[in-house]
N, C-alpha and C positions, 0 to 999 in steps of 0.2 A: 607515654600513653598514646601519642598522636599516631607512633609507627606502628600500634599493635592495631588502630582500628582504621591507618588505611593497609593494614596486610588483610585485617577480616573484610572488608569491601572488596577488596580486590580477590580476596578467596569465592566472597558471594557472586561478585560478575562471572567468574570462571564458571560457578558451578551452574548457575542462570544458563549461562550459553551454553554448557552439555546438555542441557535437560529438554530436551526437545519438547517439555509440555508447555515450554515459554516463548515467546517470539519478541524481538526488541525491534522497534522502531523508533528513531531520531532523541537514541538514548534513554529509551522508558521502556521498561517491560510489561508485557502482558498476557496473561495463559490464553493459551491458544483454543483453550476449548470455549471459553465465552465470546470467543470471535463471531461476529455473525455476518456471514457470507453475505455477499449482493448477490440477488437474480442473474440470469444469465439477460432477460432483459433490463435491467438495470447498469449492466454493463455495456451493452451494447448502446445505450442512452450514452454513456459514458464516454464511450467513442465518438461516437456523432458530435456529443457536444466539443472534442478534442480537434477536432478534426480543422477547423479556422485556427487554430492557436498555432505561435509562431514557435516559442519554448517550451521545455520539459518545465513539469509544476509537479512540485513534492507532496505527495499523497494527501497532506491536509487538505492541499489548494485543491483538488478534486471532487472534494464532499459534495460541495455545492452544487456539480454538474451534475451529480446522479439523480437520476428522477424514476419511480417515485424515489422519494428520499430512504437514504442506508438507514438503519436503525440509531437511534442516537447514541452521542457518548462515543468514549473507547470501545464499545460492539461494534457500532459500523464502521468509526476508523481502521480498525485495525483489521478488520473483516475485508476491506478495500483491499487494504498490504496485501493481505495473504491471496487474493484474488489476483490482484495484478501482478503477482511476483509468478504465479501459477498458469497467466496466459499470453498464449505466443499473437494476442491483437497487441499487448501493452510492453514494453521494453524500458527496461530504467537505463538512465542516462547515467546516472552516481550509485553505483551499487555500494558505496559508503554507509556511514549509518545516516544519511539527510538523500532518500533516495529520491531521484527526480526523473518523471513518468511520462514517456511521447509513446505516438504510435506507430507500431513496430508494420504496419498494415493497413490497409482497406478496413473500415469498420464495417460486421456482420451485416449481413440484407444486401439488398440491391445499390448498386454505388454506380452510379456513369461519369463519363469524363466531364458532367460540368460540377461533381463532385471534385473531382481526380484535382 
């Protein structure tokens, strides 16, 4: 019994990851259509706030820096994902399934070198 219901898991993950209406993060799935996107200022907050950090911080560790704040729950987490996996400011470090998030760039607006 135990082989049949880890082959149906393991048929279920397969068909999870073709279905492009789901997105997984750090082994949890979630439809992509209740994802809800940050602002474009939202992320640019995002940045700023990244910008003194020494390491890459996996997408959870990030909520807190968004201002105003993401939508709560699994919406604005995963809304984050799909935003920073989609912009050339944010670059993951672990493209694994525990992705860990620096900045790939200058954050958006005005930056001078006592930024830099």
């Amino acid at each position: 019994m135990l082989f049949q219901h880890e082959h149906a898991s393991s048929r279920l993950v397969n068909a999870l990851g073709a279905d492009k209406r789901f997105v997984r993060l750090e082994g949890r799935w979630f439809l992509r259509e209740l994802a809800v996107p940050p602002t474009d200022e939202q992320l640019a907050a995002l940045a700023w706030a990244m910008l003194p950090l020494e390491e890459s911080k996996p997408t959870a560790d990030l909520v807190s820096l968004v201002h105003p704040p993401l939508a709560e729950g699994d919406a604005g987490l995963y809304g984050l994902y799909l935003a920073l996996r989609d912009s050339a400011v944010f670059e993951n470090a672990d493209p694994g399934q525990r992705p860990r998030w620096f900045l790939a760039g200058p954050p958006p607006g005005g930056c001078t070198t006592q930024h830099a």
